[in-house]
C-alpha positions as CSV (number, residue, x, y, z in Angstrom):
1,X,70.9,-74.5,-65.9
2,X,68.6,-73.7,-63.2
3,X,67.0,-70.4,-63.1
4,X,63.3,-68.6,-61.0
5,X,62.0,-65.9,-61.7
6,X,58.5,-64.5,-59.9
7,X,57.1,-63.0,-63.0
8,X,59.0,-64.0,-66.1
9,X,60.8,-61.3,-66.3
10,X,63.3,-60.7,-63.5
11,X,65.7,-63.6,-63.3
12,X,68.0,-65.6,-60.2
13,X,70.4,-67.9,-61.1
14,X,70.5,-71.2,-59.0
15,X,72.6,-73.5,-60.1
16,X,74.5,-75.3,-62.9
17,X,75.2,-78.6,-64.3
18,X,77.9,-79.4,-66.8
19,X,79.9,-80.2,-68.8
20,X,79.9,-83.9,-68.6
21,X,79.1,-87.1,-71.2
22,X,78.9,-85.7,-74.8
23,X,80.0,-82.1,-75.6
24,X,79.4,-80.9,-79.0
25,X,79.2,-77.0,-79.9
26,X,76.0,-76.8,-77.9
27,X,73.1,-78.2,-75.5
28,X,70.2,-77.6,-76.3
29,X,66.5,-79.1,-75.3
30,X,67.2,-80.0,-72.4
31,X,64.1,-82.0,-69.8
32,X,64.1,-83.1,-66.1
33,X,61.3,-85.2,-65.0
34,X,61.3,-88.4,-61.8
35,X,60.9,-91.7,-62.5
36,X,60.4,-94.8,-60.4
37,X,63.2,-96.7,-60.6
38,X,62.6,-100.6,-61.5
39,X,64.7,-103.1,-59.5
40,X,65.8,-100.4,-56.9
41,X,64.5,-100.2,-53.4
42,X,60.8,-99.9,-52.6
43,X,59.7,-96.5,-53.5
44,X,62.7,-95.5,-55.1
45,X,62.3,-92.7,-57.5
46,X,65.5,-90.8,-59.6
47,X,65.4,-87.5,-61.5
48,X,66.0,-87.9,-65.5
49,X,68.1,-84.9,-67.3
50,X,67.9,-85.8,-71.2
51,X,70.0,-83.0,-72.9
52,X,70.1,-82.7,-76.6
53,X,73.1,-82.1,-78.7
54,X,73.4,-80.3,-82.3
55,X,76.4,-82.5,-83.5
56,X,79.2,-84.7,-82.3
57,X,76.5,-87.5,-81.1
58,X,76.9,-91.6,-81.5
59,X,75.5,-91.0,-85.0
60,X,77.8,-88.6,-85.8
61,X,75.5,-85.6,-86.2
62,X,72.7,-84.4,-83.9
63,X,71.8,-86.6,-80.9
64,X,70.8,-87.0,-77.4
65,X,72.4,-88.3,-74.4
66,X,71.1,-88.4,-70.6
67,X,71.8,-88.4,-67.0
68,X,70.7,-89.8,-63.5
69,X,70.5,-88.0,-60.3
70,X,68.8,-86.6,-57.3
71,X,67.1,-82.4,-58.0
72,X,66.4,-80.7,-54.8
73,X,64.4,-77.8,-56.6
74,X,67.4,-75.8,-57.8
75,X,70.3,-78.3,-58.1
76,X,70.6,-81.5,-60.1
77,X,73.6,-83.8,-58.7
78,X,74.3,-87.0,-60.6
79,X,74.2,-90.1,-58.4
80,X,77.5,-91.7,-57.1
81,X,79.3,-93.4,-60.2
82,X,77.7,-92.0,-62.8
83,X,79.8,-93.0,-66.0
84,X,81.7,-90.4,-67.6
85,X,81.1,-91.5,-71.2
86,X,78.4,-90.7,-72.4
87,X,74.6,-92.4,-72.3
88,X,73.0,-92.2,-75.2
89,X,69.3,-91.8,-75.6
90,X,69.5,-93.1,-79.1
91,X,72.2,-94.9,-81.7
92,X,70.9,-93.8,-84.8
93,X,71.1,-90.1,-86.7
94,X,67.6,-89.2,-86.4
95,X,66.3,-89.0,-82.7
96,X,66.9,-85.5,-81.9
97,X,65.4,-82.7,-80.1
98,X,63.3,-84.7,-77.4
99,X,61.4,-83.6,-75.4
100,X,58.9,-85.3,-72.8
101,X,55.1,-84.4,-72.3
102,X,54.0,-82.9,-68.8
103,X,50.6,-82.8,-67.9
104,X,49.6,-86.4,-69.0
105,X,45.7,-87.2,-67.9
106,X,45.1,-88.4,-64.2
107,X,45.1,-92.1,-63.6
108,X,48.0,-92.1,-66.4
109,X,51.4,-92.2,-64.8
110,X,53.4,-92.7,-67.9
111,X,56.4,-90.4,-69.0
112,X,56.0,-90.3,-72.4
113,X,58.7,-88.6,-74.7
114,X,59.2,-88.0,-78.4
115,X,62.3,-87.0,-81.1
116,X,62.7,-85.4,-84.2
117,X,63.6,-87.5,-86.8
118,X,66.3,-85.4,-88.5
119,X,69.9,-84.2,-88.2
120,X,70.9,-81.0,-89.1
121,X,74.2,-81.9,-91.1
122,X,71.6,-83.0,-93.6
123,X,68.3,-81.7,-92.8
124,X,68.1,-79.4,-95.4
125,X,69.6,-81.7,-98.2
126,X,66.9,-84.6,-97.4
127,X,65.4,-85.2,-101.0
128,X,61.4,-84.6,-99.8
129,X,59.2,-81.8,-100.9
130,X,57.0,-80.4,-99.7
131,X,57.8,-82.1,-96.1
132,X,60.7,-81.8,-94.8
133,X,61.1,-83.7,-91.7
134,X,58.8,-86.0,-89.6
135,X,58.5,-86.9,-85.8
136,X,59.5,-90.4,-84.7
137,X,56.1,-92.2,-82.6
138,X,55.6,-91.4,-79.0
139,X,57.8,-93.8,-77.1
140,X,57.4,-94.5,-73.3
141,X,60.3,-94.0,-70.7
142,X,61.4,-95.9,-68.0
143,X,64.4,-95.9,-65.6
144,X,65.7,-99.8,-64.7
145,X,68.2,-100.5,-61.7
146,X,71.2,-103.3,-62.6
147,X,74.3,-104.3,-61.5
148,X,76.0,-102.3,-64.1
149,X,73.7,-99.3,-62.8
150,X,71.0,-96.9,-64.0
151,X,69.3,-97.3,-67.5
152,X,66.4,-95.7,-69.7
153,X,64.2,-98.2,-71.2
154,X,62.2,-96.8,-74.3
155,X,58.8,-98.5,-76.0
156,X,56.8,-97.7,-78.4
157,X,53.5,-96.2,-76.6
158,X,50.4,-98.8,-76.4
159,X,47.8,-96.6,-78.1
160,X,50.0,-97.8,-81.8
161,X,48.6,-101.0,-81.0
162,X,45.3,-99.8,-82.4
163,X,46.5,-99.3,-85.8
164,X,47.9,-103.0,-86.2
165,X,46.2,-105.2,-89.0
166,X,46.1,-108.8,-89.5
167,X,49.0,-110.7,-87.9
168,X,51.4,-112.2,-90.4
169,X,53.5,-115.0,-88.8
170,X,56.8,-116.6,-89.8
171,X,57.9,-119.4,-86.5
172,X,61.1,-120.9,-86.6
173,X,62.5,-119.7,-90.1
174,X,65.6,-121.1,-90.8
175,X,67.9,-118.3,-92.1
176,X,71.7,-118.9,-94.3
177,X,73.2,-117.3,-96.8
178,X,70.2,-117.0,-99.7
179,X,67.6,-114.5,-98.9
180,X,64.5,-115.7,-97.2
181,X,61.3,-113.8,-98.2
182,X,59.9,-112.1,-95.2
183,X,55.9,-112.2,-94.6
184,X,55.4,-108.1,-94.4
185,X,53.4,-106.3,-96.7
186,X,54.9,-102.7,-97.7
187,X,56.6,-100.0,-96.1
188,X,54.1,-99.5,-93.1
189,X,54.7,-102.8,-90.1
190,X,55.0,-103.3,-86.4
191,X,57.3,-106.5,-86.6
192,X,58.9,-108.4,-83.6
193,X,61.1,-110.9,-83.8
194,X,63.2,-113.4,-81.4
195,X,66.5,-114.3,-83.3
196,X,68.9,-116.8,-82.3
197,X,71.7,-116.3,-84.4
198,X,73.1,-120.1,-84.2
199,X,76.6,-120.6,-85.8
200,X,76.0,-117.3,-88.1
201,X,78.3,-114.7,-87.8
202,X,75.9,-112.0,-88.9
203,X,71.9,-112.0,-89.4
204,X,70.6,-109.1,-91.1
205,X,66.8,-108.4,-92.3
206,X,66.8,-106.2,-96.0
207,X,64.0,-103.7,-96.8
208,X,64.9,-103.7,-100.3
209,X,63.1,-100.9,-102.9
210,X,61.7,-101.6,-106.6
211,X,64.9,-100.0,-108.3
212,X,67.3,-102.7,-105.5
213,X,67.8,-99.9,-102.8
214,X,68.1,-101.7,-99.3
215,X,68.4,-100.7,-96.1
216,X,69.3,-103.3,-93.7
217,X,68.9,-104.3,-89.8
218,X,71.1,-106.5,-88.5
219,X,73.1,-108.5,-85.5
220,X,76.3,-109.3,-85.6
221,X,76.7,-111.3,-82.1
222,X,80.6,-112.4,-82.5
223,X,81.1,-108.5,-81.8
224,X,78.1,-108.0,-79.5
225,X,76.4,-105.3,-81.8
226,X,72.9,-104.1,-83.6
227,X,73.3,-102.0,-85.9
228,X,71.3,-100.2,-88.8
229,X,73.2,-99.7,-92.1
230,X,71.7,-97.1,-95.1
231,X,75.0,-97.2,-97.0
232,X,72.9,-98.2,-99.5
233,X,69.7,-96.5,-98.7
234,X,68.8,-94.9,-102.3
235,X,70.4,-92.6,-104.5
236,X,73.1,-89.9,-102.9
237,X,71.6,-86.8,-101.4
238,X,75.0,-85.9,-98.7
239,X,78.0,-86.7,-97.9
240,X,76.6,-87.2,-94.0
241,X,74.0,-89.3,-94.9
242,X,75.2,-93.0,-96.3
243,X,76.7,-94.6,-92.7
244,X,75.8,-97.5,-90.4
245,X,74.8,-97.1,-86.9
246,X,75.5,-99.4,-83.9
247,X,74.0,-100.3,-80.7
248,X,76.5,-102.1,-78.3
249,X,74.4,-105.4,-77.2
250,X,75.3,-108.1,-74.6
251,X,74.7,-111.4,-77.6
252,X,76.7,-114.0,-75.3
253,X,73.5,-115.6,-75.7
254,X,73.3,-115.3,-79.3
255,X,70.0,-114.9,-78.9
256,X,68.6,-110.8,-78.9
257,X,64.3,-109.7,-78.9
258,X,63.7,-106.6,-81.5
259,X,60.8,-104.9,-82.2
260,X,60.9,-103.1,-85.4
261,X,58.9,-100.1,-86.6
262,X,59.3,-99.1,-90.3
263,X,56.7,-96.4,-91.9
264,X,58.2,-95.8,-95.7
265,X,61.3,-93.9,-95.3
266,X,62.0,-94.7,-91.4
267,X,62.7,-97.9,-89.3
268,X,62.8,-97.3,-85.1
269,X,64.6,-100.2,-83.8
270,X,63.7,-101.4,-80.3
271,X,66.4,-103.6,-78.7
272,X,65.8,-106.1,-75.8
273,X,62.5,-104.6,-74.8
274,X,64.2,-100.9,-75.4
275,X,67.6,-101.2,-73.3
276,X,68.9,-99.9,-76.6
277,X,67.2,-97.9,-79.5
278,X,68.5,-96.6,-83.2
279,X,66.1,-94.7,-85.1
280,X,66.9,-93.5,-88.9
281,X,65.7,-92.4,-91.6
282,X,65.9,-93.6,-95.3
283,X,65.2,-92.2,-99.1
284,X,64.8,-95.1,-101.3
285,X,65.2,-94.6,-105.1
286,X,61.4,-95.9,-105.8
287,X,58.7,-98.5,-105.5
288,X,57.5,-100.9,-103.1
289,X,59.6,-102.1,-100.2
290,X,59.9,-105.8,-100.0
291,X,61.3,-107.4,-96.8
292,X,63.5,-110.5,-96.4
293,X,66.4,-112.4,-94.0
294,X,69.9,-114.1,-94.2
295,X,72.6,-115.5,-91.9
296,X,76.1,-115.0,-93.2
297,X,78.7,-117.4,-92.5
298,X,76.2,-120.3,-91.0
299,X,72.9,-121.0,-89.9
300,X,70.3,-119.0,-87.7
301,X,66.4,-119.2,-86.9
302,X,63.9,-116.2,-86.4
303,X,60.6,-116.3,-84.8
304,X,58.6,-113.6,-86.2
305,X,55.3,-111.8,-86.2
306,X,54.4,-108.8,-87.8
307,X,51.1,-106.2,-88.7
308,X,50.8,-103.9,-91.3
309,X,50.2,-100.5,-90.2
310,X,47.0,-98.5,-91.1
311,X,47.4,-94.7,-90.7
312,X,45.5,-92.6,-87.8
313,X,43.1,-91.4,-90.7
314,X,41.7,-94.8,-91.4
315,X,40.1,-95.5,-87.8
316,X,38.3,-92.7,-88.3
């Protein structure tokens, strides 16, 4: 893992690391950067190793996972209890490959990291032409101290702010079964949402297509889960593609914070101010996306804002 050379060409190994956590046919990508850890001790800082994995992630394909630890210059060494499963950067299919900036301007003390939104057991299937893949936004990272131990905390980086129209706002909507038109206009929104899932078994918001495609986020608290279903994205394109991804989530509460970020053919799903993310892609059939809510199984209320999305080109 660890390797110096003095002139790029002549090589000393150092050290190693692995394996541990997720083990698919390979590592790949992998980044080691210090963060300052929030809730530890004053002035507490821990070193980050993401590692990226080809296949055999939570999403069944491509993926990325991470550890904590200390790095003396040529050995990393996970900290004391480190969990042996594996901690996943991302629940979804399509955050792959990432891979944090150095060299960020003075003054600016943010790591800020970004994925590929693919997977390669479909990546060269995905009905698009003459793209063929995109990159998800920039998202900020952060390492938090609990009782249950070290976490990465991911959010979308402030500079998207600037691209956020008019506010659309929906307070206290009352949610059951029949579908509850959503206030968002089109494919392209920044929405966030406080949901208190009430006596419903599961809340789930649609982003439905002109030909009845629909991709749906939802919460299903009686089993402590988020989770992002394309089974019925648009028309089939691979046998790897049509699944639902989930997010494990402490809903004792019945109450969960998501921020959703949706831009025609992928939603990036922020839970709880980032403790858990699932990012995916989707291929609707046609026409314009349409957005609305229900609670199965009994009655829930959502509190809701949202802001259309102009692209980088207009503020120009």
């Amino acid at each position: 893992m660890s390797d110096t050379s003095p002139n790029l060409k002549d090589w000393t190994h150092r050290s190693s690391f692995g394996p541990a956590g997720g083990r698919g046919k390979f590592w790949e990508c992998p980044d080691l950067f210090e963060l300052p850890v929030e809730g530890g001790a004053p002035g507490e800082t821990r070193w980050v190793l993401s590692i990226n994995l080809g296949d055999n992630a939570i999403g069944g394909g491509s993926g990325g996972q991470y550890f904590v630890g200390d790095f003396d210059g040529e050995k990393f060494t996970l900290v004391p209890g480190w969990p042996a499963a594996p901690q996943w950067m991302d629940y979804g299919a399509d955050f792959y490959a990432t891979i944090s900036w150095n060299d960020m301007p003075k003054g600016d003390p943010r790591r800020v990291w970004m994925g590929w939104a693919n997977d390669w057991r479909y990546a060269e299937a995905i009905p698009t032409w003459p793209a063929r893949g995109i990159m998800t936004v920039a998202r900020t990272v952060a390492l938090r101290k609990t009782a249950e131990g070290y976490h990465l905390l991911q959010a979308p980086v402030r500079e998207l702010a600037t691209l956020r129209g008019t506010p659309q706002r929906a307070p206290a909507l009352a949610l059951s079964e029949t579908p509850v038109p959503l206030p968002i206009e089109g494919g392209k929104a920044d929405i966030e949402l406080e949901l208190d899932t009430g006596t419903a078994d599961q809340v789930s918001i649609a982003l439905t297509d002109g030909q009845g495609w629909q991709t749906r986020i939802g919460v299903n608290p009686t089993v402590n889960e988020v989770f992002v279903d394309r089974t019925r994205s648009g028309p089939h394109f691979h046998d790897g593609f049509a699944n639902r991804h989930v997010a494990p989530v402490d809903l004792k509460s019945r109450k969960v914070k998501l921020r959703v970020l949706a831009d025609e053919s992928i939603v990036e799903v922020f839970v709880n101010d980032g403790r858990q993310t699932i990012t995916d892609r989707f291929y609707r059939g046609g026409g314009a996306l349409t957005w609305s809510a229900t609670a199965r199984g009994g009655k829930a209320t959502m509190n809701l804002t949202a802001w259309p999305m102009r692209s980088m080109e207009s503020r120009k």
